[in-house]
C-alpha positions as CSV (number, residue, x, y, z in Angstrom):
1,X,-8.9,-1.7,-69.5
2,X,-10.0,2.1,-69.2
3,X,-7.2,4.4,-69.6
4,X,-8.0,8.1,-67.6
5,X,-6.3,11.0,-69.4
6,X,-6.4,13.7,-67.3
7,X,-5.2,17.5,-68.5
8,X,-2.3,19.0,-66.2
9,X,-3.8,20.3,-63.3
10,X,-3.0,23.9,-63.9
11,X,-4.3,24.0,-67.1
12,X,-7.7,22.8,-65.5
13,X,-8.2,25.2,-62.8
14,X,-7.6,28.0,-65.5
15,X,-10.0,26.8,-67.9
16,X,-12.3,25.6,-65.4
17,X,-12.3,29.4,-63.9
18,X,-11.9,30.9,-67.2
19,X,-15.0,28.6,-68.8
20,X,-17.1,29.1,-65.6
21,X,-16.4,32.9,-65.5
22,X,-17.3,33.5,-69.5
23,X,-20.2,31.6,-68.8
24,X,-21.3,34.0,-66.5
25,X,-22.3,31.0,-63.8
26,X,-21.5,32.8,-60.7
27,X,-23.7,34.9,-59.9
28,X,-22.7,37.8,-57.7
29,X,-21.8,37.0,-54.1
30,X,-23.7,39.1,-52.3
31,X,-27.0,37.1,-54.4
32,X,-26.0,33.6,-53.3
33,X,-23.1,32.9,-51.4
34,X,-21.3,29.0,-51.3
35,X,-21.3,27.1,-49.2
36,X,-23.1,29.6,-46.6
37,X,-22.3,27.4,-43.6
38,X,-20.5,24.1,-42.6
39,X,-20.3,21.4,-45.4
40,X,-20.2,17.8,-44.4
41,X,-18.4,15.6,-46.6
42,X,-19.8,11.6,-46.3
43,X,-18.0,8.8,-46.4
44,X,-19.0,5.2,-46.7
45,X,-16.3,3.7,-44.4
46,X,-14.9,4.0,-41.4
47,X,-12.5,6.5,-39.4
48,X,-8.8,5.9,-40.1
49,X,-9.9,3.7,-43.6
50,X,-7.9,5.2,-46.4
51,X,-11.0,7.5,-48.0
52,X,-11.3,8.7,-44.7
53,X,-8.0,9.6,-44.4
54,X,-8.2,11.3,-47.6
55,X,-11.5,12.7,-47.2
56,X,-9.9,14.5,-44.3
57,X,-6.8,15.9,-46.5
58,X,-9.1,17.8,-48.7
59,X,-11.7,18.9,-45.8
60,X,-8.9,20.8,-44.6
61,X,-7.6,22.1,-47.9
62,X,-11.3,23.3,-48.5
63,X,-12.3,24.2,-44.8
64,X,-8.4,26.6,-44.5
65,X,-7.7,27.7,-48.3
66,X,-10.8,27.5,-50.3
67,X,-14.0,28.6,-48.0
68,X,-12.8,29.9,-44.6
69,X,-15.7,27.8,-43.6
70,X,-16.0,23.7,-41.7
71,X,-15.7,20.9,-43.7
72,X,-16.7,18.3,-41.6
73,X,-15.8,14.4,-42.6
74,X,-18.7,12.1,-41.4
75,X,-18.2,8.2,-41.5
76,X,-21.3,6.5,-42.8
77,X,-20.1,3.1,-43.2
78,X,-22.0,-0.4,-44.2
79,X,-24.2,-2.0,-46.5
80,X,-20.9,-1.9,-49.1
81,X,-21.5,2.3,-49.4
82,X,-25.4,2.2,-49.8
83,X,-26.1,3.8,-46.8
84,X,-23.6,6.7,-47.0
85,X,-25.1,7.3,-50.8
86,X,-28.3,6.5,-49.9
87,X,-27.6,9.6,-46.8
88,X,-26.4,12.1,-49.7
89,X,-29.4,11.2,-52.0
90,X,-31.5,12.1,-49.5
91,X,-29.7,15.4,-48.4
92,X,-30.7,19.1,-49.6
93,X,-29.3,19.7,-52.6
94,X,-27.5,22.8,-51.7
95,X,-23.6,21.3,-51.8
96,X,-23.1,21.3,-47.8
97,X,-24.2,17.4,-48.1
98,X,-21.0,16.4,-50.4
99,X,-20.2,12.4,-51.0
100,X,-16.8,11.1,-50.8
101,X,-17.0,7.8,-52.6
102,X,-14.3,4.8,-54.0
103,X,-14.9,2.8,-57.1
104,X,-18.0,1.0,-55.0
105,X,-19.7,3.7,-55.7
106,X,-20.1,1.8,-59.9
107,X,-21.3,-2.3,-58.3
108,X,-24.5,-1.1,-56.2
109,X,-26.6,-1.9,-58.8
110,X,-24.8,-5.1,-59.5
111,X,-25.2,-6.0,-55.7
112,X,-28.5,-5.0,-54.7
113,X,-32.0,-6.2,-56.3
114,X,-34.0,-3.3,-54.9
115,X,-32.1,0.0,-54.8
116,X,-34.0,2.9,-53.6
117,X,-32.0,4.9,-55.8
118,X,-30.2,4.8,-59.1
119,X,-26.4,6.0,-58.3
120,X,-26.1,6.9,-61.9
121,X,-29.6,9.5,-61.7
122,X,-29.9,10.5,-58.2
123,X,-26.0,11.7,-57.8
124,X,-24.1,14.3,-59.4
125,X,-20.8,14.1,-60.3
126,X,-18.6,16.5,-59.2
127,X,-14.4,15.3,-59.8
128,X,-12.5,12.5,-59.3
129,X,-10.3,13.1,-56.2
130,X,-7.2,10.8,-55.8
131,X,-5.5,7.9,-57.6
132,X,-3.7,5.3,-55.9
133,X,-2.7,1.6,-56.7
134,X,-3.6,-1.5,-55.0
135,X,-4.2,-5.5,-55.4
136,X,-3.7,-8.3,-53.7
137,X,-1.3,-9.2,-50.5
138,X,-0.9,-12.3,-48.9
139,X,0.4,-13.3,-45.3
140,X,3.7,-14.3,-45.4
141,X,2.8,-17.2,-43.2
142,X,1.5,-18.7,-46.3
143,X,4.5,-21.1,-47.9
144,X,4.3,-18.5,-51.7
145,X,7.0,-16.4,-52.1
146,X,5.1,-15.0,-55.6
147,X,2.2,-15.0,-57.2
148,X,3.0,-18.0,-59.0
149,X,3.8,-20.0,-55.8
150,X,0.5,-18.8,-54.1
151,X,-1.9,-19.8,-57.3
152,X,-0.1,-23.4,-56.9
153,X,-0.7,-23.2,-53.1
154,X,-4.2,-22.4,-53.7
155,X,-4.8,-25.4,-55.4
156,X,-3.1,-27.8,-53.6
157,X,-5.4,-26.4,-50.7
158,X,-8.9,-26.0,-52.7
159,X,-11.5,-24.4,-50.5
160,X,-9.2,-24.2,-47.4
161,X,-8.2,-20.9,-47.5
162,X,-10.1,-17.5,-46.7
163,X,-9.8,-14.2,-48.4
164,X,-10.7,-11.1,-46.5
165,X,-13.3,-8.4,-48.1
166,X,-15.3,-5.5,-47.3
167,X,-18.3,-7.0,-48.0
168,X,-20.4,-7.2,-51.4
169,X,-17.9,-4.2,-53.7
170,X,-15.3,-3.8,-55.6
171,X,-12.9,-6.2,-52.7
172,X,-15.0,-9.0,-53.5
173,X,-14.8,-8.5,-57.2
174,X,-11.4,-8.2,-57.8
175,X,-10.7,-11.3,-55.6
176,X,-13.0,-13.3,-57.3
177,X,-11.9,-12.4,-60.7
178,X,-8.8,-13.5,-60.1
179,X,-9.9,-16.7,-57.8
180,X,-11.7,-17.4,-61.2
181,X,-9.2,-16.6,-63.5
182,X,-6.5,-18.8,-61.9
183,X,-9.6,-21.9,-61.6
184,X,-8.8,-21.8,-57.5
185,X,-11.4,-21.8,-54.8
186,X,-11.2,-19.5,-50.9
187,X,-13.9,-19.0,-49.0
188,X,-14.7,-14.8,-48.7
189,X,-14.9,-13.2,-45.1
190,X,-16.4,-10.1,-44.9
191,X,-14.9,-7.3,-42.9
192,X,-16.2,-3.1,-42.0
193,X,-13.5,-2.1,-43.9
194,X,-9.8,-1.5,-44.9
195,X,-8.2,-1.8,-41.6
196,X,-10.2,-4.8,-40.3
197,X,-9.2,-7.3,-43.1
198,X,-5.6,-6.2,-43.2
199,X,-5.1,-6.9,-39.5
200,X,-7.4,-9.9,-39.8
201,X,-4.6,-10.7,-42.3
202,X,-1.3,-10.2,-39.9
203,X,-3.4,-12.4,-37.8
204,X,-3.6,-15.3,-40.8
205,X,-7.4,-15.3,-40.2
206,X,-7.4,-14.7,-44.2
207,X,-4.7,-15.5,-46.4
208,X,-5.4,-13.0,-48.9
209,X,-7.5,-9.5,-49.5
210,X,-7.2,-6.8,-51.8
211,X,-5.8,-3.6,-50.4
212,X,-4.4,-0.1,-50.9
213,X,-0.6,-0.5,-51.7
214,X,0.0,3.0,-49.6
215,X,2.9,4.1,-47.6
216,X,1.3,2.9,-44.3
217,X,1.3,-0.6,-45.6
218,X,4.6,-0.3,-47.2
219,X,5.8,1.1,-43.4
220,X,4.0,-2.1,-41.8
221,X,6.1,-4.6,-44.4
222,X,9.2,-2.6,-43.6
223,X,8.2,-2.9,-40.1
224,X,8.2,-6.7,-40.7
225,X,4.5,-7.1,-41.0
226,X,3.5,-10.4,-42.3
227,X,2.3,-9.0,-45.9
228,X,3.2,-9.7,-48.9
229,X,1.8,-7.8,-52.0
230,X,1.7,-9.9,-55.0
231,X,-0.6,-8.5,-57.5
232,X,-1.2,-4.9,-59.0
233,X,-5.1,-4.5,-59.9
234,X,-5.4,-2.9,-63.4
235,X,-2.4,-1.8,-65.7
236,X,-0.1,0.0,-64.0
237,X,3.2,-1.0,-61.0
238,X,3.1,0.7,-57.9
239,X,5.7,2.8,-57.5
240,X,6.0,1.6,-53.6
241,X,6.4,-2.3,-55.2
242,X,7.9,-1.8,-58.2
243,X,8.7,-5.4,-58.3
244,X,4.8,-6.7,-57.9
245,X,3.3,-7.9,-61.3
246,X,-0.3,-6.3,-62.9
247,X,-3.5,-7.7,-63.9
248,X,-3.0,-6.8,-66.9
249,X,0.0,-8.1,-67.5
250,X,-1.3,-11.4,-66.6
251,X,-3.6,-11.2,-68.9
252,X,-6.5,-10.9,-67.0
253,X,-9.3,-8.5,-66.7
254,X,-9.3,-7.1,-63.4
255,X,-10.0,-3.5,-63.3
256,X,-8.0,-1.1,-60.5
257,X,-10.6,0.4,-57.7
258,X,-8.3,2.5,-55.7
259,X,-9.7,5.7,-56.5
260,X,-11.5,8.5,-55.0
261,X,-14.1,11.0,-56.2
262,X,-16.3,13.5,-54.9
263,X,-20.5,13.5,-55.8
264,X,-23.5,15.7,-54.5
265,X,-27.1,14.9,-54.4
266,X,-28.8,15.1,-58.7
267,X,-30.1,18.4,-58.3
268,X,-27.8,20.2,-56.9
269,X,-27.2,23.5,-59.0
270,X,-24.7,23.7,-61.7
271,X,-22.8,26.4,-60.5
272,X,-22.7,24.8,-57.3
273,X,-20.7,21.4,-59.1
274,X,-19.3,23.7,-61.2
275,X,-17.5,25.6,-58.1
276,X,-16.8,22.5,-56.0
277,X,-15.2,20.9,-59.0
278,X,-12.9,23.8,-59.7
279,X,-11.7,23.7,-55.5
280,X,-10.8,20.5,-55.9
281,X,-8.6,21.4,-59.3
282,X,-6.8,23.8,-56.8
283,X,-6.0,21.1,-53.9
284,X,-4.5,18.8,-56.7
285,X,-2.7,21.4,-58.0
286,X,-1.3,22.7,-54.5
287,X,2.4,21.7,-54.8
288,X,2.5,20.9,-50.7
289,X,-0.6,19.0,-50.9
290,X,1.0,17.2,-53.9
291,X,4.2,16.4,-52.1
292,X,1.8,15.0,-48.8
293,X,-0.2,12.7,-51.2
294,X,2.9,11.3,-53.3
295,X,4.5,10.5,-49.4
296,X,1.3,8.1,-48.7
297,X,1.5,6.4,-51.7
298,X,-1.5,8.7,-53.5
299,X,-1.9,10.9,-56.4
300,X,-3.9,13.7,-56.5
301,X,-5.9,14.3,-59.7
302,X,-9.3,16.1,-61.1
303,X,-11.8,16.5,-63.6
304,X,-14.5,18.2,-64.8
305,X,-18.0,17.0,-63.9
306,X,-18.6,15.8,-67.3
307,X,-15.1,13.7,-67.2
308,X,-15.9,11.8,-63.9
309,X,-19.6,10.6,-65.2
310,X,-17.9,9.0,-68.1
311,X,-15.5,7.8,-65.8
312,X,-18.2,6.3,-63.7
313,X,-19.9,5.2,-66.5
314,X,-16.9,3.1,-67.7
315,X,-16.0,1.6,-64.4
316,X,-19.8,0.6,-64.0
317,X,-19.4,-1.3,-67.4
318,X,-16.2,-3.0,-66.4
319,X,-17.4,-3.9,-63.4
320,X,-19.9,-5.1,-64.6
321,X,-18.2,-7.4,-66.6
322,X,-16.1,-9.2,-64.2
323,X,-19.5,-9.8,-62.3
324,X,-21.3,-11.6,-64.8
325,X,-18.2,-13.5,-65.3
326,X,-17.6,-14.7,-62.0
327,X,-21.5,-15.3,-61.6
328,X,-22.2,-12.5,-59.0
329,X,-25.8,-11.8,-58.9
330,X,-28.3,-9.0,-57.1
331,X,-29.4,-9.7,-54.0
């Protein structure tokens, strides 16, 4: 499993500034000004969907601390994030056209035949954004007080049960990865997004989907929603269900996709990635936006460019991976 180090985010806005100022990238303000109006940051899901939500966190940071300037969140959602990228591809590459993308971003090519773009040519890095933890919950109408108890349920009721995704990504694969990995069989309904599987869920329309473990699901189970997390994707507990088994200590490879990053259209200038990367250094840093994050469940991180394309490049392999092992092919 892929293990992100990330420096102390201190340290990286001071040698992001201090490498990008030696290297005599900004030219002086009055020769090109950025961003010199609104910038519009896209999004491939819907409004109130947890990257929306934190899309809108760092709008603000940037639009009130960083620029003086809009920062407009746009929803873009469908086609599992291809038409939000596909939106950004097509933008001027100028940095007011930003893309605010999950770990889907790393299965397009694994889902579509005919891309019109390559994600991996056609977009620029820029930082990863957030790290959270999520996995798999059940409804707690469903007789499986465990994980255990829910695998055994599973089979006793082969190709009975449904499990709730958001379409052909990184949802699907992590349920079938572990569908496959336990030898059990449920049927995949596709949903817009976050919010519509998880209340398809309360409702027992699914039995299972793969989910954010964030403070507004932990406030619905304390609420006495009928959820029941029971699996961590990747390596490491949440800290909200500290109780709530990994992947990886299962054994199995089922990578984590509940992070968020931040991209711009291939040919947008350095100095303009270079910049935007170093803003987003100073929102994780920002000890009140810090303390806001950790309360829904999120961590705020960053990176250099050159950090989140290896990042990407990793994730795309995993992915990758699990795909071919669960038999998932291009469309």
């Amino acid at each position: 499993m892929l293990k992100i180090m990330l420096r102390s985010r201190r340290g990286r806005v001071a040698g992001l500034l201090c490498a990008l100022l030696g290297a005599g990238v900004f030219p002086p303000a009055s020769a090109q000004e950025y961003p010199s109006k609104a910038v519009t940051l896209i999004v491939p899901f819907p409004a109130g969907s947890p990257p929306e939500v934190e899309a809108r966190f760092l709008a603000q940071f940037l639009s009130e601390r960083s620029w003086k300037k809009p920062v407009v969140v746009e929803g873009r959602p469908g086609a599992g994030g291809v038409i939000a990228a596909d939106y950004v591809v097509k933008s001027a590459p100028d940095g007011h056209t930003l893309l605010f993308v999950t770990a889907g971003i790393t299965t397009f090519k694994i889902f579509t035949l005919n891309m019109t773009f390559d994600p991996a040519k056609d977009l620029a890095p820029v930082s990863l954004v957030t790290n959270a933890y999520g996995g798999l919950m059940i409804n707690t109408m469903v007789p499986a007080k465990n994980l255990d108890e829910f695998v055994a349920y599973v089979k006793a009721n082969s190709g009975k049960l449904n499990y709730g995704s958001a379409g052909r990504n990184t949802t699907m694969l992590i349920a079938e990865a572990f569908l496959r990995a336990n030898g059990i069989r449920m049927t995949e309904i596709p949903y817009a997004g976050q919010i519509q599987y998880v209340t398809a869920l309360m409702r027992n329309d699914v039995q299972m989907v793969n989910a954010g473990f964030n403070s507004t699901v932990k406030g619905q189970i304390d609420g006495g929603a009928p959820l029941r997390p029971i699996l961590v994707a990747g390596e490491r507990r949440s800290p909200l269900f500290p109780d709530v088994p990994t992947a990886a200590e299962k054994g199995w490879a089922i990578p984590g996709n509940s992070w968020n990053g931040m991209l711009a259209p291939a040919s947008t200038p350095a100095r303009v990635v270079d910049a935007l990367a170093v803003e987003v250094s100073r929102y994780a840093a920002a000890p009140d936006m810090q303390k806001v994050a950790q309360g829904r469940g999120t961590e705020l991180v960053s990176s250099t460019p050159a950090e989140f394309k290896r990042k990407l490049e990793a994730d795309t392999r995993a992915w990758t991976e699990v795909a071919n092992s669960v038999g998932i092919k291009p469309e």
